[in-house]
N, C-alpha and C positions, 0 to 999 in steps of 0.2 A: 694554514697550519703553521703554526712555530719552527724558528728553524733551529731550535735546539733538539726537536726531535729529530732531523735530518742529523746532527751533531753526535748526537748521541749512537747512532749507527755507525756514522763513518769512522769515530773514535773507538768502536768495537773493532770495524774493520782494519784500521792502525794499530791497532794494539795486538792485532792477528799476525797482521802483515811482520810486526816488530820482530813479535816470537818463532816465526818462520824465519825471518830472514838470519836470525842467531842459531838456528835448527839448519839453517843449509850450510852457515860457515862452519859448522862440527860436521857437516858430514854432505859435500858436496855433488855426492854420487845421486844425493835421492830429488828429484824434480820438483823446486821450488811452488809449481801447480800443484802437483800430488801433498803437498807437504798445506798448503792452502787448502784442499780439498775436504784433507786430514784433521784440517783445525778447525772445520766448520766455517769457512768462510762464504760459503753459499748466504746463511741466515741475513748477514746483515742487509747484503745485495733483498735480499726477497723482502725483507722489512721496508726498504726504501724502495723499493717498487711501490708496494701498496701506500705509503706515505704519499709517493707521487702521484699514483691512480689518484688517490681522496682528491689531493692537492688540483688535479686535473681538471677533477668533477665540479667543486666544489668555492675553490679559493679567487682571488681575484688577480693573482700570479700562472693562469693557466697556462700561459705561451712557457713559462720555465718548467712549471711542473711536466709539463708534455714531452718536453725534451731532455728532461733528467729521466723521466718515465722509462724512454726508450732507453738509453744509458745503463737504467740499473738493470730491467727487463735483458739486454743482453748479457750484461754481466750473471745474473742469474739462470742464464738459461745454459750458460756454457759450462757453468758446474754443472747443472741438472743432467746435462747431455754425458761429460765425463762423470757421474752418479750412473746414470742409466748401466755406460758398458765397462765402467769394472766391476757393478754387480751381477754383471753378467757374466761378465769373469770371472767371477767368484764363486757363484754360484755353478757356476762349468764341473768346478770339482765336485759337486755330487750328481751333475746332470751326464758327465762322461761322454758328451757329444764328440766326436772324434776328431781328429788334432787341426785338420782343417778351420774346422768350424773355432776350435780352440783360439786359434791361432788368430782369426778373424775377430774374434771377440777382440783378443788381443789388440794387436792392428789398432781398431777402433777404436780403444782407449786412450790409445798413445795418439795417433792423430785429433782426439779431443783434447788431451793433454796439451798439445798444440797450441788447439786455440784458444785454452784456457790463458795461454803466455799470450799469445796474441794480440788478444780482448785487453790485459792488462796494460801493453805497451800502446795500445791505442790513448 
């Protein structure tokens, strides 16, 4: 597969990265992941998964595609996981589970929030 279609992802996800990172200097209280989350920066990661799945399957580059594979796969998985529990979060406010539980949700999202940062400085 072309690698301008690997280009054309990663140039979505720079041009994400760009507007966040001019979004944390106006306002440096709110979590540079959160604010990536916000922008939809999961998509690109998930496009280039599947690029690389093909690329795996199919190309005569499979030792790279394999290990870009894994690469984007965790990067998409670590939004998916903070995805999961701040809708869980969210949804708390009409589910009224009591503060414990609340709190836990809570919790949860911030230590994914984590390794959202994490994953990136890898």
């Amino acid at each position: 597969m072309g690698k301008h279609r690997y280009e054309f992802q990663l140039s979505k996800f720079m041009k994400t990265l760009k507007q966040v990172e001019k979004q944390y200097k106006e306002n440096p209280f709110i979590h540079p992941g959160h604010l990536l989350y916000k922008a939809d920066a999961r998509t690109p990661f998930f496009q280039l998964q599947g690029l690389a799945r093909i690329d795996a399957a199919i190309s005569d580059k499979k030792d790279w595609a394999e290990k870009w594979l894994i690469e984007f796969k965790k990067m998409e998985d670590v939004f998916g996981k903070y995805d999961f529990w701040i809708v869980a979060s969210d949804m708390n406010k009409k589910w009224k589970f009591d503060k414990q539980i609340d709190q836990y949700l809570k919790d949860q999202a911030n230590i994914h929030l984590g390794l959202i940062e994490a994953a990136l400085v890898q």
